[in-house]
Backbone bond lengths (Angstrom), bond angles and torsions (degrees), N, CA, C in turn:
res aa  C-N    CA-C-N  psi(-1)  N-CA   C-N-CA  omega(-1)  CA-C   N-CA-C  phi
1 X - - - 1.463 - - 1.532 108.87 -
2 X 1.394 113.46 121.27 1.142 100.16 169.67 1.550 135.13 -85.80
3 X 1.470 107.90 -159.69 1.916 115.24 -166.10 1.875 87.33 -72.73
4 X 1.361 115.18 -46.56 1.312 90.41 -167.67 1.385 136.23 -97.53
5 X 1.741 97.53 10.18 1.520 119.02 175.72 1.903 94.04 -83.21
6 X 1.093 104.38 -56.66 1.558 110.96 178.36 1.956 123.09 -43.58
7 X 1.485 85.99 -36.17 1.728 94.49 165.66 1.376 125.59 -96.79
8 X 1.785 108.33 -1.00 1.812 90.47 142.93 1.263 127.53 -89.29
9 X 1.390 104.56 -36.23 1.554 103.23 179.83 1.774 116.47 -62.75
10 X 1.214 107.01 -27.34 1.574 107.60 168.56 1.523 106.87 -56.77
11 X 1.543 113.87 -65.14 1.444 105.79 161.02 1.566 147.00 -19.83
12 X 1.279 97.11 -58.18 1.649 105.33 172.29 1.889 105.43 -51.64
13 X 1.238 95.07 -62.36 1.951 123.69 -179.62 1.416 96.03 -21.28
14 X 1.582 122.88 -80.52 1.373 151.34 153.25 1.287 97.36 -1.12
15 X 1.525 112.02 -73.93 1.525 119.51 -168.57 1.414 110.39 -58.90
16 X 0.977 108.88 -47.45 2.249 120.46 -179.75 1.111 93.39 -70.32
17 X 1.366 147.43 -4.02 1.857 126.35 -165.91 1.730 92.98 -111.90
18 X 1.773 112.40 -42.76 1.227 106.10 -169.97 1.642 104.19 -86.56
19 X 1.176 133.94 8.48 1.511 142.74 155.56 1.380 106.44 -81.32
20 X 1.208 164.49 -53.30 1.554 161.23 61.85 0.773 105.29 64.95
21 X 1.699 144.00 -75.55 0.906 162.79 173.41 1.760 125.39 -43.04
22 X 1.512 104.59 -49.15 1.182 144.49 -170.87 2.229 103.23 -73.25
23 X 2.042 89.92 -37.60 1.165 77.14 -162.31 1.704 98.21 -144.60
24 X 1.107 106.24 52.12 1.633 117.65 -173.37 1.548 129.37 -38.79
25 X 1.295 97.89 -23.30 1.495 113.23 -165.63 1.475 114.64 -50.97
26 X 1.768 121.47 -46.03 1.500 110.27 171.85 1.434 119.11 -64.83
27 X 1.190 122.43 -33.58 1.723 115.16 176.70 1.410 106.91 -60.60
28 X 2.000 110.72 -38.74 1.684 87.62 -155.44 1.805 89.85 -92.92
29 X 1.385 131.78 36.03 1.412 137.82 152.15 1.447 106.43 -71.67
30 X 1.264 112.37 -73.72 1.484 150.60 -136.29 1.623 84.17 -88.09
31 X 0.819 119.84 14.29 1.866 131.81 176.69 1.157 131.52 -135.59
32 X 1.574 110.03 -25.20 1.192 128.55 154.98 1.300 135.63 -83.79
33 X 1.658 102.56 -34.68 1.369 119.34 167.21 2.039 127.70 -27.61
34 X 1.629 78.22 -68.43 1.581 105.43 -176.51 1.554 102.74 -48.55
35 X 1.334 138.90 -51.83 1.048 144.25 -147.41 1.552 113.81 -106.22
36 X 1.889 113.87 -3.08 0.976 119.83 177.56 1.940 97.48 -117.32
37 X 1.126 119.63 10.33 1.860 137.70 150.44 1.216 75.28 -92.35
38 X 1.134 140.86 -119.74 1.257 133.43 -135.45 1.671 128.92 -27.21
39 X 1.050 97.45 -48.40 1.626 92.75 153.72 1.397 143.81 -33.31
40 X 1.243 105.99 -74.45 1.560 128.46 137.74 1.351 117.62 -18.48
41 X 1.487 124.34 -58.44 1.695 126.27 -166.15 1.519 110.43 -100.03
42 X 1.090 108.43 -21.92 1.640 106.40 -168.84 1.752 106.56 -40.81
43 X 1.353 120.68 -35.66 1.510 115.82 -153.86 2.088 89.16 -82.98
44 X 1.487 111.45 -18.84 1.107 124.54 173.31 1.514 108.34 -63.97
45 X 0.919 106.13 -80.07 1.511 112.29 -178.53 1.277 122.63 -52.72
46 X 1.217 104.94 -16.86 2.238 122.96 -174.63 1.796 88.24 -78.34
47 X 1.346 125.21 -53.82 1.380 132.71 -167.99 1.700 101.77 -63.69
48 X 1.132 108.69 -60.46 1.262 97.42 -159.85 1.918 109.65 -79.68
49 X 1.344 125.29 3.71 1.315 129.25 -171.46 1.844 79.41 -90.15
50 X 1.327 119.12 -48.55 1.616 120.21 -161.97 1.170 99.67 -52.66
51 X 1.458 137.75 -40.27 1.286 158.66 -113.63 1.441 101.19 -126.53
52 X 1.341 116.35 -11.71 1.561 134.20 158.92 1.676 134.92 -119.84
53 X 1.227 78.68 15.46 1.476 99.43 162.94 1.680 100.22 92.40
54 X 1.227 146.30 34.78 1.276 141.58 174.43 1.083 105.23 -96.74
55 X 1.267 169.35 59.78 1.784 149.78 -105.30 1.401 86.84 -119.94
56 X 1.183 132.93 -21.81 1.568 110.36 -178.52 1.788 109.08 -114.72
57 X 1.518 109.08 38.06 1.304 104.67 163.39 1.425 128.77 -97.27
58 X 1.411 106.92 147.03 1.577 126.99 171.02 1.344 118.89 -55.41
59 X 1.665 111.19 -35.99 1.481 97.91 -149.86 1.272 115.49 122.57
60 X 1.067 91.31 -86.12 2.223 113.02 170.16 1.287 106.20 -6.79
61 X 1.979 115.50 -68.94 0.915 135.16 -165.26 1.503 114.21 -49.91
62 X 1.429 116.31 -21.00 1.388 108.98 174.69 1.956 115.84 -117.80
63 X 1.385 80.63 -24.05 1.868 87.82 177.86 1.473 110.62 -77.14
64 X 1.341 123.06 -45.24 1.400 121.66 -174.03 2.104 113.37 -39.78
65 X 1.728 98.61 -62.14 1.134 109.33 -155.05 1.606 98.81 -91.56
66 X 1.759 116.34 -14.19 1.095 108.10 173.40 1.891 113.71 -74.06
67 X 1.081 98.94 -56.06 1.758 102.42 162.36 1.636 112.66 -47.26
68 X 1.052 144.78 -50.78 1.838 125.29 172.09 1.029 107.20 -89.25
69 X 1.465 110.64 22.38 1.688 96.89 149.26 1.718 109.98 -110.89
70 X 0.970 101.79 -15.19 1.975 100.09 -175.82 1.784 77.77 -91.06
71 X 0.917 137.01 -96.46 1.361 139.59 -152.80 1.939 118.73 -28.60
72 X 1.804 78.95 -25.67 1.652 72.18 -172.40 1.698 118.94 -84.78
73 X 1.810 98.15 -11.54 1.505 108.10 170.16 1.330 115.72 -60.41
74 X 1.853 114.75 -27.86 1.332 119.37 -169.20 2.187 109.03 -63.82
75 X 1.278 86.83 -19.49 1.869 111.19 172.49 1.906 100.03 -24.13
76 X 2.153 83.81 -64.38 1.552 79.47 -161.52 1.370 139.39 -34.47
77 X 1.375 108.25 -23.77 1.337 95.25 -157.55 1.910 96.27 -92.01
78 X 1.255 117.51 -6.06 1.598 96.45 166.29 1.382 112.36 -87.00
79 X 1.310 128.52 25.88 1.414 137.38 151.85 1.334 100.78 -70.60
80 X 1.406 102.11 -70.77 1.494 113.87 -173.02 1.703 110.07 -51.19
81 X 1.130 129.66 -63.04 1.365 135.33 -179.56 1.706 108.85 -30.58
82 X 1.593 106.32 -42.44 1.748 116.14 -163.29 1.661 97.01 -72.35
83 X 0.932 97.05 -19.63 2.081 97.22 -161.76 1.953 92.79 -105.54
84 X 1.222 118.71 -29.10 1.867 117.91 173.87 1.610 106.26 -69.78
85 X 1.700 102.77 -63.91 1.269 96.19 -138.53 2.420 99.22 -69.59
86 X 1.447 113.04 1.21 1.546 113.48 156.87 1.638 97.52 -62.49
87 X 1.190 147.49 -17.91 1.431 131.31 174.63 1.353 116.73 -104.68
88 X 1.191 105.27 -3.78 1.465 116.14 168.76 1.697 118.61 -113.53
89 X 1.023 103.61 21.05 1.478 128.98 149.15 1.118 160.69 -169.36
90 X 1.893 72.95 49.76 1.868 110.93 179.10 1.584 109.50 44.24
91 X 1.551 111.33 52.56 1.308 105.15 168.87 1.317 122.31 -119.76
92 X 1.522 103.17 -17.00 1.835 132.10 176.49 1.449 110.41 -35.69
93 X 1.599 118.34 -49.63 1.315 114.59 -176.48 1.491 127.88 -66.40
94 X 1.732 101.81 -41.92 1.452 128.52 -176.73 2.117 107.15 -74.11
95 X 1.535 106.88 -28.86 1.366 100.74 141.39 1.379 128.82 -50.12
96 X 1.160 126.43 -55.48 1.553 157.90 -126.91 1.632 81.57 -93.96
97 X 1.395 131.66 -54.31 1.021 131.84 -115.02 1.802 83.61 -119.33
98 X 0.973 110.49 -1.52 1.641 116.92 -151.07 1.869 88.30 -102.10
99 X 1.343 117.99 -168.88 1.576 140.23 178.76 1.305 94.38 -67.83
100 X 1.473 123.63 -36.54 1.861 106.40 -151.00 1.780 100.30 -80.27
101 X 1.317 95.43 139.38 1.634 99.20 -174.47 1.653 114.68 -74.12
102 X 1.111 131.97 -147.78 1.842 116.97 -176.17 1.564 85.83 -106.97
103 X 1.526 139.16 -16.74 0.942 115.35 -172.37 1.356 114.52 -92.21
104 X 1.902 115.19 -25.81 1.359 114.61 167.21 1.435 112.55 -55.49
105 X 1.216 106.91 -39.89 2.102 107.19 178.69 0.954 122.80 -49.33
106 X 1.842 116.78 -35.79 1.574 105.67 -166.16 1.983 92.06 -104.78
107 X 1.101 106.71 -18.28 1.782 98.30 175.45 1.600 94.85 -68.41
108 X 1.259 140.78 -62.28 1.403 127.12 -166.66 1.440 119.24 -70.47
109 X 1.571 107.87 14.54 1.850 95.24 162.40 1.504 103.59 -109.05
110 X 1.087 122.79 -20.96 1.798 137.27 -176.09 2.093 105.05 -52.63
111 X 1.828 83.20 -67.03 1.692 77.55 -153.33 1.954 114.03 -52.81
112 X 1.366 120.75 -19.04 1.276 122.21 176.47 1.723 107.04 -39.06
113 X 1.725 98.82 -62.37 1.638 114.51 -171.39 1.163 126.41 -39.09
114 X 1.307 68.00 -58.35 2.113 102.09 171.79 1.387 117.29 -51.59
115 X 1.409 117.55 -30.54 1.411 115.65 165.95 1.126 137.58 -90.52
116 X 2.139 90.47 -17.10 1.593 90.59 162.12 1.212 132.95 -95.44
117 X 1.613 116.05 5.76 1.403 119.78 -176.77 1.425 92.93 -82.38
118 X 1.109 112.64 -59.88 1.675 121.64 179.90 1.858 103.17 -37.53
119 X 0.880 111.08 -63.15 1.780 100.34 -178.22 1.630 95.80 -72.45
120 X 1.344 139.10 -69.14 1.392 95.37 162.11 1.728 154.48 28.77
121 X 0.960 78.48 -91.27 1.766 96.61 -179.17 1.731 96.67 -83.36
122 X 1.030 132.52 -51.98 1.612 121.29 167.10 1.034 112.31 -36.53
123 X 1.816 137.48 -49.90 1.275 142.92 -152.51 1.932 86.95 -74.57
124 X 1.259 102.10 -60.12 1.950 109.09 -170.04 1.403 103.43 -32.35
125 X 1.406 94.47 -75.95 1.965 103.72 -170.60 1.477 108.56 -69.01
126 X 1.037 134.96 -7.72 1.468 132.71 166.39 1.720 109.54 -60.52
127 X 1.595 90.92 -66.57 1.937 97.21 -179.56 1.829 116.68 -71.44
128 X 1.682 96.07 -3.67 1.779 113.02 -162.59 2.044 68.45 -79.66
129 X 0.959 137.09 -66.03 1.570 135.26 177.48 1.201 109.27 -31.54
130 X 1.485 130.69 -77.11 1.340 133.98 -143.05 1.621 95.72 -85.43
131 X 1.219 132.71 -33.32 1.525 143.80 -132.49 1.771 104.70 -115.61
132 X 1.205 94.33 -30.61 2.020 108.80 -165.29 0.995 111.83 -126.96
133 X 1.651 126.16 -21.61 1.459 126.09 -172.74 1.825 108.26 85.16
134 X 1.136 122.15 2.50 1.449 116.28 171.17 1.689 104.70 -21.83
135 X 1.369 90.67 135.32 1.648 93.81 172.73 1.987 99.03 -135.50
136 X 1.187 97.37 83.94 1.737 99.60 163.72 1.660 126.12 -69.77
137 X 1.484 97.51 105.34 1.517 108.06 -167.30 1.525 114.47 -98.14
138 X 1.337 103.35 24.12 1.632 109.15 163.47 1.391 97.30 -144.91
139 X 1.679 105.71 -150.88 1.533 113.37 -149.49 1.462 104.76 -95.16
140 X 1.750 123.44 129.71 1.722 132.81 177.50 1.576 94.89 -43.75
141 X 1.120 116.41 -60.40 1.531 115.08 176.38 1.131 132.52 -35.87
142 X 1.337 117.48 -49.73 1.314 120.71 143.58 1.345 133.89 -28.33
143 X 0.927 122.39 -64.51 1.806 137.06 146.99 1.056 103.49 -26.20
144 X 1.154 131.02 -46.44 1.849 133.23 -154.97 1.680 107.45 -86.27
145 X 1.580 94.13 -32.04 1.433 110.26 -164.21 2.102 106.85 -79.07
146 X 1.275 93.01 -38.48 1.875 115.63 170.94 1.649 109.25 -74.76
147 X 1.168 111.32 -40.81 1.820 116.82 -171.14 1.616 113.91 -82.13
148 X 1.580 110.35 -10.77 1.372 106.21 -163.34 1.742 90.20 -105.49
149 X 1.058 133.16 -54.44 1.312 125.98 167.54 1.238 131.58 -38.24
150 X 1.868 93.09 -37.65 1.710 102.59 -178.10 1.403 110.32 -65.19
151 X 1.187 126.55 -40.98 1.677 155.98 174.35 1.830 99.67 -54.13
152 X 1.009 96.52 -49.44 1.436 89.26 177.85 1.922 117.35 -91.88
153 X 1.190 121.43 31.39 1.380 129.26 -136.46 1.651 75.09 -151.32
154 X 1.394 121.66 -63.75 1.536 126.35 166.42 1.412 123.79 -33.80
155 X 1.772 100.61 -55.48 1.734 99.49 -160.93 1.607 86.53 -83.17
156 X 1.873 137.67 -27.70 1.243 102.40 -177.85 1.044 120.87 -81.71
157 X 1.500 131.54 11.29 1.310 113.95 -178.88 1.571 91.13 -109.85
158 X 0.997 134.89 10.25 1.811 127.11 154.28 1.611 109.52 -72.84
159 X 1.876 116.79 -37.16 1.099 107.47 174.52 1.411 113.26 -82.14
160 X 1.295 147.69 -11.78 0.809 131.17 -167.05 1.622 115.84 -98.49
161 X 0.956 131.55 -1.94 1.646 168.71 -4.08 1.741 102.92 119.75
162 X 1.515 74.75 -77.83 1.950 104.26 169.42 1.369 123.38 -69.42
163 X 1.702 117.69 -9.07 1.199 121.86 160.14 1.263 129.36 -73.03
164 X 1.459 101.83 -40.26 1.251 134.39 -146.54 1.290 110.40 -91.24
165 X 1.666 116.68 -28.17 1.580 129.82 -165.44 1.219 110.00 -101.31
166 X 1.276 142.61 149.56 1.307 122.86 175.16 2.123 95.45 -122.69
167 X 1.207 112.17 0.90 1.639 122.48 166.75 1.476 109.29 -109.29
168 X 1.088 108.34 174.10 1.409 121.09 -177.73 1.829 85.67 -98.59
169 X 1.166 94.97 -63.97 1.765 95.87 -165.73 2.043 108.08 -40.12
170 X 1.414 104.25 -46.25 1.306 99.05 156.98 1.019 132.17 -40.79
171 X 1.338 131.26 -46.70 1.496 129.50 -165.68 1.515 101.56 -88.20
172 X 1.302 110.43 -50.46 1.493 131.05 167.02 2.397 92.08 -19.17
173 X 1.584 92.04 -98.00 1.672 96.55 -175.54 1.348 110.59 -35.29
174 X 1.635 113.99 -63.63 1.949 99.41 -171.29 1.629 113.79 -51.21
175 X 1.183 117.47 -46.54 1.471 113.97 -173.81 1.621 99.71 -68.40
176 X 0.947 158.89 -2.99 1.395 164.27 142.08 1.495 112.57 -58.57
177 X 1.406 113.36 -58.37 1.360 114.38 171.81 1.903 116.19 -55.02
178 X 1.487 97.57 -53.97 1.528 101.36 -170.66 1.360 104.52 -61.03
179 X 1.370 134.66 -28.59 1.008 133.38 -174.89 1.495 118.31 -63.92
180 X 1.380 119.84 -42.54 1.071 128.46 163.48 1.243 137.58 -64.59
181 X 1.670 109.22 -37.81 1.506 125.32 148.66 1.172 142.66 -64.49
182 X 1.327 114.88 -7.61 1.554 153.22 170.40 1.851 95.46 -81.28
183 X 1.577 119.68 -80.80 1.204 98.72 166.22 1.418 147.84 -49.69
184 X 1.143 111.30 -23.11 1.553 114.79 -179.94 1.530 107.73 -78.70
185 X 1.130 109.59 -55.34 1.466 110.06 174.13 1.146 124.15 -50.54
186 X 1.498 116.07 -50.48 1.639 120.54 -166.80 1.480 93.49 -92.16
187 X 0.869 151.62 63.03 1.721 145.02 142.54 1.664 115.47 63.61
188 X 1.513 107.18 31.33 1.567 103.80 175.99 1.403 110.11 -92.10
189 X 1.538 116.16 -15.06 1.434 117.47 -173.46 1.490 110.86 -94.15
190 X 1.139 102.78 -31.34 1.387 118.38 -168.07 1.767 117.20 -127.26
191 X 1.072 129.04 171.99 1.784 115.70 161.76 1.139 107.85 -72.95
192 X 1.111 135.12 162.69 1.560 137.78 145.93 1.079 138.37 -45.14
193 X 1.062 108.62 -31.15 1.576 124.22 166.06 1.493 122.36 -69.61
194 X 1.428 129.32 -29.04 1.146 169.75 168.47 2.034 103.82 -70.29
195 X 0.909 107.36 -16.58 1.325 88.83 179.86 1.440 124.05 -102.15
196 X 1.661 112.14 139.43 1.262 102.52 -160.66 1.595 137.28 -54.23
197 X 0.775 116.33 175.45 1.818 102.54 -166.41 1.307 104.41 -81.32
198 X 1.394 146.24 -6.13 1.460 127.70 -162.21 1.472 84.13 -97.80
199 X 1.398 119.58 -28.96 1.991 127.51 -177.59 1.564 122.46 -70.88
200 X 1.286 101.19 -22.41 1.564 127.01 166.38 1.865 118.39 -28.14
201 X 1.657 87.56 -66.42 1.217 94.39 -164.56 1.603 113.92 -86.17
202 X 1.047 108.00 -17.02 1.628 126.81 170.94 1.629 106.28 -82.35
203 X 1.062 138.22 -30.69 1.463 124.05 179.75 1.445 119.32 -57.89
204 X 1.689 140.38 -36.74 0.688 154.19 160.93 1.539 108.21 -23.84
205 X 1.483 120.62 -51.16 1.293 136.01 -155.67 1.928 102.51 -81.20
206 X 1.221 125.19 -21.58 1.258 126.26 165.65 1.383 128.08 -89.65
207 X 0.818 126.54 131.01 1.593 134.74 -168.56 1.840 109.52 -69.29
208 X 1.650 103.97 -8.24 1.594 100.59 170.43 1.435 103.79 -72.45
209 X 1.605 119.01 -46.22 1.071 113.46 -165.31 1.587 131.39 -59.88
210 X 1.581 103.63 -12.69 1.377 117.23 177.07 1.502 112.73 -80.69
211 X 1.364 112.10 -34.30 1.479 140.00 164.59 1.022 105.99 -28.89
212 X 1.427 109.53 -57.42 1.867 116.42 -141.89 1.981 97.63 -99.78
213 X 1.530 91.96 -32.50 1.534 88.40 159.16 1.396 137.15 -58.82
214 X 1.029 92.94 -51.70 1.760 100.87 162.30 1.052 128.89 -50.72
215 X 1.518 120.46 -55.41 1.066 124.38 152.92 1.698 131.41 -29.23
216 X 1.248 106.81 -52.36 1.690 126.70 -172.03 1.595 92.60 -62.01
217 X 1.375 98.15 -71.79 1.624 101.15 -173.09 1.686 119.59 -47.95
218 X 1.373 111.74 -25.57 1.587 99.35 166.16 2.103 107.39 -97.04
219 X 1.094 118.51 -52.90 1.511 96.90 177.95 1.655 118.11 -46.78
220 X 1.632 108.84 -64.51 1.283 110.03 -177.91 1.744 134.47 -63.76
221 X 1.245 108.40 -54.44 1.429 121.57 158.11 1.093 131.32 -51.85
222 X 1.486 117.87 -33.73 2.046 116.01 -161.84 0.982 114.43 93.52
223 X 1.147 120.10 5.11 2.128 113.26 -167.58 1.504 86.88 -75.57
224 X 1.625 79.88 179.46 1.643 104.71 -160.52 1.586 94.72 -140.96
225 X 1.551 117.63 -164.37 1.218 110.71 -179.64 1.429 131.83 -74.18
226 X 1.127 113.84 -28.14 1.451 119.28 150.93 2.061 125.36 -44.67
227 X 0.927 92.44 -55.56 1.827 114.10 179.58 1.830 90.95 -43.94
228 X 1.113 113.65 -29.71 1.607 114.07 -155.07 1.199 106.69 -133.20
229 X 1.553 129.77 31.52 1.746 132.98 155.72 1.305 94.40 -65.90
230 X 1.435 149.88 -69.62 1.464 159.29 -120.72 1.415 90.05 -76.72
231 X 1.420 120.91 -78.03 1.864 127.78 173.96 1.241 106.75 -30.53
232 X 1.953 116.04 -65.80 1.589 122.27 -158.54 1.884 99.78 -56.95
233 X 1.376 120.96 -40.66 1.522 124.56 179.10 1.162 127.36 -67.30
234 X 1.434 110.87 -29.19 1.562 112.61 169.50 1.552 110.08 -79.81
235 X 0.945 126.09 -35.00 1.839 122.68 158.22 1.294 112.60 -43.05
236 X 1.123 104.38 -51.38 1.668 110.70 -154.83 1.844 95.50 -82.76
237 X 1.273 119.23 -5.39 1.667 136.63 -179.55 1.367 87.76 -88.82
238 X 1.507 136.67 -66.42 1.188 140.56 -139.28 1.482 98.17 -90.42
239 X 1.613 123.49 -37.70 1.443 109.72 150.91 1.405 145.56 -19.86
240 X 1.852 80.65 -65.16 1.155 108.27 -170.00 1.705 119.28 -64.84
241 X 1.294 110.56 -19.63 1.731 142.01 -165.52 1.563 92.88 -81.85
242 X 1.418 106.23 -65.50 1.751 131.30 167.96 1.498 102.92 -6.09
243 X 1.645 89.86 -77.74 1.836 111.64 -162.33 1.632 96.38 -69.21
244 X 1.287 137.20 -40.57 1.686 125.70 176.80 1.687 114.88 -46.56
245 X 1.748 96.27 -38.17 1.558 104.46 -153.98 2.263 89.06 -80.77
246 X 1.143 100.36 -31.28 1.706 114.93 159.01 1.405 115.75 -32.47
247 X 1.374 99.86 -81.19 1.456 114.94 -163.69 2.102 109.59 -64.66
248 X 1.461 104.08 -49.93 1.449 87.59 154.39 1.091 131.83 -41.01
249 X 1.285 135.76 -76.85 1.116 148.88 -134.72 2.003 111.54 -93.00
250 X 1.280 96.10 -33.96 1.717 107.67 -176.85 1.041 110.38 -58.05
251 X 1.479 136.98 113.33 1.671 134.33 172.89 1.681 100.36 -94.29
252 X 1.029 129.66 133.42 1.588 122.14 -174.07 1.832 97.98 -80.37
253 X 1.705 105.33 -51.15 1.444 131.00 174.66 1.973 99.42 -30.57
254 X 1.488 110.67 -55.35 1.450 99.68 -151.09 1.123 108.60 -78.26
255 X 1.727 103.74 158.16 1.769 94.32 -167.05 1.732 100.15 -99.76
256 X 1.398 108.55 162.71 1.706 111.39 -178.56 1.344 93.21 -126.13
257 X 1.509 107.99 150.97 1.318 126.51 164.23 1.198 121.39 -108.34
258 X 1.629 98.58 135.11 1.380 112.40 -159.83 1.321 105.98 -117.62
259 X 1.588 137.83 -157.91 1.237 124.14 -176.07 1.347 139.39 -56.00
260 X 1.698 117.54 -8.22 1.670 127.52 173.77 1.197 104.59 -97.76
């Protein structure tokens, strides 16, 4: 990559950080949220971990990481928002039309997300410590090794999302839906073990559920970074799936409608 491919996409970055910056309020929601359910559920989640044989759990152990993992799907749609609202203020073309190639365009709306899902999920399990009593009985790294894929597992399914939609309000509902279907399935609402049997065989197929495994295996188990290649690879698969279903489908040319 070169110096002057690198100084548009820094550009765009710039542009998404001082918009972010400008207007913080949905991240520091979507951060608070999780941990103010958690409140609420912990005596939920304390019962039903006992109720599976954990006898000396809080709760934490399943609400913390199950909440920044449903919340952090809710991410997608400021993927989606960064790549609409240029068509919702007639700027898409004069991008389009400019030096940055289609691939500098869609890399310089990503890395913002990407940094905020990633602080994100730090902010959860940080206060999931001070706030809930989280007790992580394997390796932080571990965490790091499950949370950074998952994060990147987020912003591609906002772009892929963004291929796929040709409205905002479209992308807007599916990323709302998946988000929710993402938790139920993959074990953010519930344990895994706990989920009903017809949901069983379908959880596998969402990328929360690999999430929440990973997760489990380092809070609950002790694993370490090894314990958690299998989870961290199937993200980084389902990413990787993400950006194919991307690159088909993304027309840079077509126009999307955004909130006017």
């Amino acid at each position: 990559m070169g110096d002057g491919s690198l100084g548009r996409i820094t550009a765009l970055v710039r542009q998404d950080a001082r918009l972010l910056v400008r207007d913080p309020a949905p991240l520091v929601v979507r951060t608070v949220m999780p941990l103010l359910i958690m409140s609420f559920m912990q005596p939920l989640f304390r019962a039903a971990l006992r109720a599976g044989d954990v006898a000396d759990a809080t709760g934490a152990e399943q609400g913390v990481p199950g909440m920044a993992v449903m919340f952090l799907f809710f991410l997608v749609t400021v993927v989606g928002f960064a790549m609409f609202r240029e068509h919702g203020w007639n700027t898409w073309d004069r991008l389009r039309a400019g030096p940055a190639r289609p691939f500098e365009l869609v890399a310089g709306r990503v890395v913002v997300p990407l940094a905020v899902a990633v602080l994100q999920l730090a902010v959860v399990f940080g206060a999931g410590v001070l706030l809930f009593g989280l007790r992580v009985r394997g390796s932080w790294a571990a965490l790091v090794a499950v949370g950074v894929p998952l994060a990147l597992c987020v912003v591609m399914v906002g772009l892929a999302l963004v291929a796929l939609c040709r409205t905002i309000a479209q992308l807007s509902v599916l990323a709302n839906l998946l988000a929710l279907l993402f938790a139920g399935l993959g074990g953010a609402l519930t344990p895994l073990s706990a989920l009903p049997h017809w949901a069983r065989p379908l959880a596998p197929g969402v990328p929360s559920y690999w999430a929440m495994r990973g997760f489990t295996t380092v809070v609950l188990d002790g694993g370490g970074v090894r314990a958690v290649l299998l989870p961290a690879a199937v993200l980084c698969a389902f990413a990787a799936g993400l950006a194919v279903v991307t690159l088909l489908f993304l027309r840079i040319h077509h126009r999307k409608l955004s909130w006017s």
